[in-house]
Chimera marker file (.cmm) of the C-alpha trace (Angstrom):
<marker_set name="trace">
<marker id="1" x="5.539" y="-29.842" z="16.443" r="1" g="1" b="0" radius="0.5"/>
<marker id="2" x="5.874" y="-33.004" z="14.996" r="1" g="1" b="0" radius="0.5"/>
<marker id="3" x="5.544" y="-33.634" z="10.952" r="1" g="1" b="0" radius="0.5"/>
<marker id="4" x="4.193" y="-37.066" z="11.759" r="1" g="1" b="0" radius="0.5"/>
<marker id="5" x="1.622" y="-35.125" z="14.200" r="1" g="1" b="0" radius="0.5"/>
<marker id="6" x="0.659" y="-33.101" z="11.335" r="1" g="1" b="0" radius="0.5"/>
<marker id="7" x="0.815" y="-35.322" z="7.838" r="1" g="1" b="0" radius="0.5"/>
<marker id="8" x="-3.257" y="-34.237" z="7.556" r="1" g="1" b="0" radius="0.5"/>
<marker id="9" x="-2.616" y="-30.454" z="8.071" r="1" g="1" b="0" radius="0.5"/>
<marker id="10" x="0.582" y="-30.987" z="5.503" r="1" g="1" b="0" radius="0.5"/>
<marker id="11" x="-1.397" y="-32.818" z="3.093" r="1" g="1" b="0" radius="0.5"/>
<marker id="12" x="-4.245" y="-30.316" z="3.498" r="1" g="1" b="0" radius="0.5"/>
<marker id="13" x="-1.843" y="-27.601" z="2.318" r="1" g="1" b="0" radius="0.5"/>
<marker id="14" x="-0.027" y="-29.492" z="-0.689" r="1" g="1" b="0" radius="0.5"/>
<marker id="15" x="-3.458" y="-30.012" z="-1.830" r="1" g="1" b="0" radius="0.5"/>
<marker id="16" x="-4.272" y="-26.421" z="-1.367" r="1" g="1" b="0" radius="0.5"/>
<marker id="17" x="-0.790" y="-25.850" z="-2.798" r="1" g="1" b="0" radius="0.5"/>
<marker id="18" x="-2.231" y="-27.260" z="-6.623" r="1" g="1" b="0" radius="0.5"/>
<marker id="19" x="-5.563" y="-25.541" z="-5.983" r="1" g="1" b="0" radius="0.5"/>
<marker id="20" x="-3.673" y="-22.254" z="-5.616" r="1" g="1" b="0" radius="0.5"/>
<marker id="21" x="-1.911" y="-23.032" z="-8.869" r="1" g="1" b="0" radius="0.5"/>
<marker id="22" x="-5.159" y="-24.059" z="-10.767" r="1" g="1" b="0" radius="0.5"/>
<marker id="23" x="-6.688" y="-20.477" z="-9.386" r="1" g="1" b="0" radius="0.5"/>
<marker id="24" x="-3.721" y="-18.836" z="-11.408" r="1" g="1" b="0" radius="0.5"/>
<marker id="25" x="-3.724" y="-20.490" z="-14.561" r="1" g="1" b="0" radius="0.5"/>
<marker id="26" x="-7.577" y="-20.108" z="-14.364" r="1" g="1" b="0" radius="0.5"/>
<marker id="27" x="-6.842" y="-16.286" z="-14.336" r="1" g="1" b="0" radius="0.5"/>
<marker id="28" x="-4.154" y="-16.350" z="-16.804" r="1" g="1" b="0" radius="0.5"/>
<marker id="29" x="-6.640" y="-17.847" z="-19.063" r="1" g="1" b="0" radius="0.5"/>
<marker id="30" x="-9.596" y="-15.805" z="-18.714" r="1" g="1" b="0" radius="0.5"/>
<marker id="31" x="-11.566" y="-18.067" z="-16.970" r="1" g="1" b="0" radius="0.5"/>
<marker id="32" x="-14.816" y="-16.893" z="-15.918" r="1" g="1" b="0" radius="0.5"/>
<marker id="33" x="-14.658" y="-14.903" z="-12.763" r="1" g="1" b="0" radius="0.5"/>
<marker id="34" x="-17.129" y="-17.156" z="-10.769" r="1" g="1" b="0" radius="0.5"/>
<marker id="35" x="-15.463" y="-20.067" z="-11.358" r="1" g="1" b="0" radius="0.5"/>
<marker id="36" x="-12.290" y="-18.677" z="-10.339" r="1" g="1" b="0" radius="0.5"/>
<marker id="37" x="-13.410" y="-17.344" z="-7.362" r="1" g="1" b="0" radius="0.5"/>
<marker id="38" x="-15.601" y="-20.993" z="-6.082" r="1" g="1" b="0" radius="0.5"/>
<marker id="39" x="-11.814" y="-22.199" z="-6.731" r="1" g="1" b="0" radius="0.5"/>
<marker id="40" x="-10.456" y="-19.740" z="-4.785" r="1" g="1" b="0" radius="0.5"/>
<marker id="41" x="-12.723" y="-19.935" z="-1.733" r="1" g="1" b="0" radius="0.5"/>
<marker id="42" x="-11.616" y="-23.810" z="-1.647" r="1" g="1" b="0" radius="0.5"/>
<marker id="43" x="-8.192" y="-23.103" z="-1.874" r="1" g="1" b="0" radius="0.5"/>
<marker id="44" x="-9.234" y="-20.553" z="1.469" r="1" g="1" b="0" radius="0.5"/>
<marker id="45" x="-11.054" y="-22.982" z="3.113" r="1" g="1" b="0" radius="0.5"/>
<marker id="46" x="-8.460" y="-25.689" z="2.616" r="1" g="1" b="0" radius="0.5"/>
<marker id="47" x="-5.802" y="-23.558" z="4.427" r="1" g="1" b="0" radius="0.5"/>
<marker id="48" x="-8.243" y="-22.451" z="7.181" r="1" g="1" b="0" radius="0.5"/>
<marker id="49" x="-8.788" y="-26.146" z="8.009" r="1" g="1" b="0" radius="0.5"/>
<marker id="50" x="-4.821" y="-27.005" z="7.720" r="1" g="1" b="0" radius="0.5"/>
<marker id="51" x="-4.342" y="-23.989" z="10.326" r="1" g="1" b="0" radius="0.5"/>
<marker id="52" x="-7.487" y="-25.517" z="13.093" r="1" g="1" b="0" radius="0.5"/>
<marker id="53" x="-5.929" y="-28.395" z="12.565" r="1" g="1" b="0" radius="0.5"/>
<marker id="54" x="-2.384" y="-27.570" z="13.445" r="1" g="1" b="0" radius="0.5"/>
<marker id="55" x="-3.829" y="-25.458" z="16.410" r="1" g="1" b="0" radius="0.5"/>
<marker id="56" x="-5.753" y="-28.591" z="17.442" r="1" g="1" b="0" radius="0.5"/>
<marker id="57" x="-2.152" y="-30.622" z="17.396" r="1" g="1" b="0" radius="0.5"/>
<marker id="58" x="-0.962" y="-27.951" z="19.776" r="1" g="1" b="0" radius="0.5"/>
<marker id="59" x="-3.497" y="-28.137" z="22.124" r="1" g="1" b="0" radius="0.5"/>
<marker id="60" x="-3.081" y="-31.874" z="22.420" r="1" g="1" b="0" radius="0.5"/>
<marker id="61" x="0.593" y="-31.709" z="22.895" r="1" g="1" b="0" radius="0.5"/>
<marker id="62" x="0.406" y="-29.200" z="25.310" r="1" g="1" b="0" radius="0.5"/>
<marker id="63" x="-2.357" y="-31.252" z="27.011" r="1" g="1" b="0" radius="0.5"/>
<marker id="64" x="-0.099" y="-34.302" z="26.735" r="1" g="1" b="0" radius="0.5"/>
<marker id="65" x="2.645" y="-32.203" z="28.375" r="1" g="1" b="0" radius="0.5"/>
<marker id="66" x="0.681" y="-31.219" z="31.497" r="1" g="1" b="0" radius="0.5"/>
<marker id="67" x="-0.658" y="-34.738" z="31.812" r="1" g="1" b="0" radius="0.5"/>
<marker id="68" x="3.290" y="-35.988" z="32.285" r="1" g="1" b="0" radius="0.5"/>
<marker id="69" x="3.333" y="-33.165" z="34.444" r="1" g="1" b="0" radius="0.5"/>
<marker id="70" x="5.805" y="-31.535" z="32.130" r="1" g="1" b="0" radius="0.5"/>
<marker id="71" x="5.775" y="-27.740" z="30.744" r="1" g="1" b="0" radius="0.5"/>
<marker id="72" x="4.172" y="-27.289" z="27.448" r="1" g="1" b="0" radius="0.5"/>
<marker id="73" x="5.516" y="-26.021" z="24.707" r="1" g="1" b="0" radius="0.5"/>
<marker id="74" x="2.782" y="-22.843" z="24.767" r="1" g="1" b="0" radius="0.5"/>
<marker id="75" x="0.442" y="-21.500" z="27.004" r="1" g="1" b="0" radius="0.5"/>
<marker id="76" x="-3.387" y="-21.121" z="27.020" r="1" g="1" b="0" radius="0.5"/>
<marker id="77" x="-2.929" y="-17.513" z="25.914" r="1" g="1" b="0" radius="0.5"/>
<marker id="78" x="-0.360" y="-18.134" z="23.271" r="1" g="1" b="0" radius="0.5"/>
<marker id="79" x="-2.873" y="-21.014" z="21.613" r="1" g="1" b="0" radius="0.5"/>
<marker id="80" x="-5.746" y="-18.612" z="21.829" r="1" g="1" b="0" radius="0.5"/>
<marker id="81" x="-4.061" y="-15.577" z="20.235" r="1" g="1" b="0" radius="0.5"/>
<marker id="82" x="-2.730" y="-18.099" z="17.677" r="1" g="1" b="0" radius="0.5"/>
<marker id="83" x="-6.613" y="-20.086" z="17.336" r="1" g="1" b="0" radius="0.5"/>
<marker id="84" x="-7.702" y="-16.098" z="16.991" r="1" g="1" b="0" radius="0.5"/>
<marker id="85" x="-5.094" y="-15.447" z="14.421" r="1" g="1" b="0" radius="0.5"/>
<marker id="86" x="-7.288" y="-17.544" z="12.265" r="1" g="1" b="0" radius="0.5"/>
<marker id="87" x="-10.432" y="-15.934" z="12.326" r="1" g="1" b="0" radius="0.5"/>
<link id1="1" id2="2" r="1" g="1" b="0" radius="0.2"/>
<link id1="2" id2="3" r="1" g="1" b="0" radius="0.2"/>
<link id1="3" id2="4" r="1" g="1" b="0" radius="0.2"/>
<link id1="4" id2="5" r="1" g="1" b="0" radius="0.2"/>
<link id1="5" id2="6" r="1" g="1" b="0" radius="0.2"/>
<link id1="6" id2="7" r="1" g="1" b="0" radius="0.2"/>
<link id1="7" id2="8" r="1" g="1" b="0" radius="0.2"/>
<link id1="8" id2="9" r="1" g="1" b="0" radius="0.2"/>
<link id1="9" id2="10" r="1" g="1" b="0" radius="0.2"/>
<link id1="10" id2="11" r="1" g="1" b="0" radius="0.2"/>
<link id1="11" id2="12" r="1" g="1" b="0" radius="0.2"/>
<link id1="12" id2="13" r="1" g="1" b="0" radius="0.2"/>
<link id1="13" id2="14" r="1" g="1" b="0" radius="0.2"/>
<link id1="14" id2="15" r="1" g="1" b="0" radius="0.2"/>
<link id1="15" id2="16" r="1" g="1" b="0" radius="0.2"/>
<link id1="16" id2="17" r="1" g="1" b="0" radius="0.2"/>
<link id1="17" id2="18" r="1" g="1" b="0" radius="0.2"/>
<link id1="18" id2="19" r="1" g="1" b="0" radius="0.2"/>
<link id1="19" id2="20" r="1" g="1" b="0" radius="0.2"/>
<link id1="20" id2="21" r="1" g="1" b="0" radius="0.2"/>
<link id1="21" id2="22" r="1" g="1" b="0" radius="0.2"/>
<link id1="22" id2="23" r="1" g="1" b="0" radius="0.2"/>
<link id1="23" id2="24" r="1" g="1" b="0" radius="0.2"/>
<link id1="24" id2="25" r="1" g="1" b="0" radius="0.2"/>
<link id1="25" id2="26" r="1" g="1" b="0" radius="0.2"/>
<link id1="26" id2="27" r="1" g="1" b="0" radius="0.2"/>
<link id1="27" id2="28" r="1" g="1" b="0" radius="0.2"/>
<link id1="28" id2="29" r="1" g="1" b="0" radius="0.2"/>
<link id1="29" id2="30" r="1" g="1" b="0" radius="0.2"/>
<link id1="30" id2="31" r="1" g="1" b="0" radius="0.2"/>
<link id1="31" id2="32" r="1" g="1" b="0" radius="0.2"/>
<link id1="32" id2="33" r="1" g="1" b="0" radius="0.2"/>
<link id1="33" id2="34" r="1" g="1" b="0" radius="0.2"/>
<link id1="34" id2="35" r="1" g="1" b="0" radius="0.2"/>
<link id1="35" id2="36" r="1" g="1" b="0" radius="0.2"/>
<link id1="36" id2="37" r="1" g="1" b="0" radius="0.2"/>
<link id1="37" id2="38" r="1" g="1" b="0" radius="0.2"/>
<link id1="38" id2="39" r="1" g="1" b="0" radius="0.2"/>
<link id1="39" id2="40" r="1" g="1" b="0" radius="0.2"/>
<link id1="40" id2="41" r="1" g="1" b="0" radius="0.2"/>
<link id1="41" id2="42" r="1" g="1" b="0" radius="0.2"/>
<link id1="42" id2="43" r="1" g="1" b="0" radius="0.2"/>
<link id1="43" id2="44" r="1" g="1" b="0" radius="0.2"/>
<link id1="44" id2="45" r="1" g="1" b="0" radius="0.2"/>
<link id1="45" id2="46" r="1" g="1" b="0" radius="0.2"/>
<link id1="46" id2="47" r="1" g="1" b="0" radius="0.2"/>
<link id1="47" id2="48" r="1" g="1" b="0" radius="0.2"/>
<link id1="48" id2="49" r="1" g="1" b="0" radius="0.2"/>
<link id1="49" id2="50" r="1" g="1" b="0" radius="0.2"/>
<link id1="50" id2="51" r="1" g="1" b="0" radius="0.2"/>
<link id1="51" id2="52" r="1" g="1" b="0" radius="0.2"/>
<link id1="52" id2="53" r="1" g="1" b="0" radius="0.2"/>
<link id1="53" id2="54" r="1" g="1" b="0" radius="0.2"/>
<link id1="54" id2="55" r="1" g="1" b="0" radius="0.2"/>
<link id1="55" id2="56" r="1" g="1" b="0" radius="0.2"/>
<link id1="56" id2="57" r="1" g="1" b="0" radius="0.2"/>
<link id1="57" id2="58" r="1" g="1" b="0" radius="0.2"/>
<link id1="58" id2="59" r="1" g="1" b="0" radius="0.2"/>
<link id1="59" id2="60" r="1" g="1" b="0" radius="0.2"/>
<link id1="60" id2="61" r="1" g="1" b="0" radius="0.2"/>
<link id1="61" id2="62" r="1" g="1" b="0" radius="0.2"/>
<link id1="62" id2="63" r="1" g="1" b="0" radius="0.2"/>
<link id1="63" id2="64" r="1" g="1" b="0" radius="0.2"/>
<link id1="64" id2="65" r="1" g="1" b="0" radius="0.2"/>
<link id1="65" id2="66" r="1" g="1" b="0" radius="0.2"/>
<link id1="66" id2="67" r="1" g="1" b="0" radius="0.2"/>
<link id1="67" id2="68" r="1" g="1" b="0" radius="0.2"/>
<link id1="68" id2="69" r="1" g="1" b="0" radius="0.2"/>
<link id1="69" id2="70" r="1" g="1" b="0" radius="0.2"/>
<link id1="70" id2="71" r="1" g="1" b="0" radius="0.2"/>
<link id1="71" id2="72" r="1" g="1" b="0" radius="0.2"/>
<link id1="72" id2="73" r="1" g="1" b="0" radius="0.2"/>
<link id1="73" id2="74" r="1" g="1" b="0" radius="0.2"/>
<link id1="74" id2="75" r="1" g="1" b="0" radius="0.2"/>
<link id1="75" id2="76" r="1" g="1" b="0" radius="0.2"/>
<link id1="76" id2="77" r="1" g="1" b="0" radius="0.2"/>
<link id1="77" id2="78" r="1" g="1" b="0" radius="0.2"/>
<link id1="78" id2="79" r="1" g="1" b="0" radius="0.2"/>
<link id1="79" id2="80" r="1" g="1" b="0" radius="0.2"/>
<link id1="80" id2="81" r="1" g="1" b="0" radius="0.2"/>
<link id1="81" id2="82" r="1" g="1" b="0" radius="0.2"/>
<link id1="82" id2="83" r="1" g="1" b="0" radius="0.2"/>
<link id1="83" id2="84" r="1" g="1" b="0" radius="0.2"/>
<link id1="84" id2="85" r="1" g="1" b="0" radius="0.2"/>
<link id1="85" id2="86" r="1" g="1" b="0" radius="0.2"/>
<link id1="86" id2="87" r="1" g="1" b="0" radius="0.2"/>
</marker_set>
């Protein structure tokens, strides 16, 4: 896939990347557990969101591909084991 196709999932994940971080120095430092943890889920939710959105790129390319009447590059049941993969 292409990096251009996915600078939001990329940036989604470098973001998640210094959440991630935070969550571990919060820990390190005794931070209270609840806060940790509302940090944590966002750092969770952050990479679920980079992975629907990566699936979502597939599925368009593929789309793209069968509109040129080209083979894409996965089928229906590789995307939806992958989009399950997720969950």
């Amino acid at each position: 896939m292409s990096p251009v196709l996915l600078k939001d999932a990329l940036t989604r994940l470098k973001r998640a990347q210094g959440q991630l971080g935070a969550v571990i120095a919060m820990i390190e430092n005794g931070e209270d557990c609840r806060r940790v943890l509302t940090q944590l889920s966002a750092v969770s939710s952050a990479v679920d969101r980079a992975g629907f959105k990566i699936i979502a790129t597939g599925m368009r390319e593929c789309q793209t591909a069968r509109q040129r009447g080209g083979e894409p590059p996965m089928t229906e049941e590789e995307l939806e084991k992958l989009f399950m993969s997720l969950s």
